[in-house]
C-alpha positions in Angstrom: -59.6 -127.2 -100.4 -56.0 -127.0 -100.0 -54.3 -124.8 -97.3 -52.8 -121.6 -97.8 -49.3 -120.4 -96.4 -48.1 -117.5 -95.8 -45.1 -116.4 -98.1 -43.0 -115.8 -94.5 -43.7 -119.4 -93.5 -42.4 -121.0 -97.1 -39.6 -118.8 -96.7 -38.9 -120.3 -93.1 -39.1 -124.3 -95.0 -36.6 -123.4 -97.2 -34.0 -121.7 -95.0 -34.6 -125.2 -92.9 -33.9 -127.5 -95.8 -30.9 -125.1 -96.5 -29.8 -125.6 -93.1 -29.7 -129.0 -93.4 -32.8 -130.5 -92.2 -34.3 -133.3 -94.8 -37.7 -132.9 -96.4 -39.0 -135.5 -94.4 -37.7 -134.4 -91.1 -39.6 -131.1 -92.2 -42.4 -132.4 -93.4 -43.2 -134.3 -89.9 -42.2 -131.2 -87.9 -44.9 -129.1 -89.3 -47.5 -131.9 -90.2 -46.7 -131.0 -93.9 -47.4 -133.0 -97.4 -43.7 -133.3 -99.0 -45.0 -131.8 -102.1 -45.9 -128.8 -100.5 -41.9 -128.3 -99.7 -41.0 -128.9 -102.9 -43.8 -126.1 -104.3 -42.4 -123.9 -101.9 -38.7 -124.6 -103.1 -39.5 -124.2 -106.5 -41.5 -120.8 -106.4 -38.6 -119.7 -103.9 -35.8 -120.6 -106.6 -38.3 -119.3 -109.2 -38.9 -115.6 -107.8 -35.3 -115.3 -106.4 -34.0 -116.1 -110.3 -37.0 -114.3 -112.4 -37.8 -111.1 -109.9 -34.3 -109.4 -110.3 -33.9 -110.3 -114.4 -37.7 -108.4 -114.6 -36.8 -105.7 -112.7 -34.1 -105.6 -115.0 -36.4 -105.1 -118.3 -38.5 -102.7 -116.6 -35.9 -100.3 -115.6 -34.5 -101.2 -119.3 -37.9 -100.3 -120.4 -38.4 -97.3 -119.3 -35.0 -95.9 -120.2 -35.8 -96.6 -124.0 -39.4 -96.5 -123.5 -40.5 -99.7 -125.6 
């Protein structure tokens, strides 16, 4: 069964990588599987892209109610 991680601790991994550290250094620091990282990068990039452009179409939505 695979671990679950808290949406705080991805969080923390990314702000690392975007501090600098490498994926490997990361990975070894927490006793991580590299794919994990790159899960977490993507949903981060994901949710910081899609969250705003549908909160966006809901507030469009209910101004014209459709």
């Amino acid at each position: 069964m695979a671990k679950k991680y808290e949406d705080e601790f991805k969080l923390m991994i990314v702000e690392l990588l975007q501090s600098g550290q490498s994926v490997n250094s990361v990975s070894s620091e927490y006793n991580l599987n590299v794919s994990m990282i790159y899960n977490s990068v993507n949903l981060m990039k994901k949710t910081l892209v899609i969250s705003p452009l549908l909160q966006y179409y809901q507030k469009a939505r209910n101004v014209f109610d459709f």
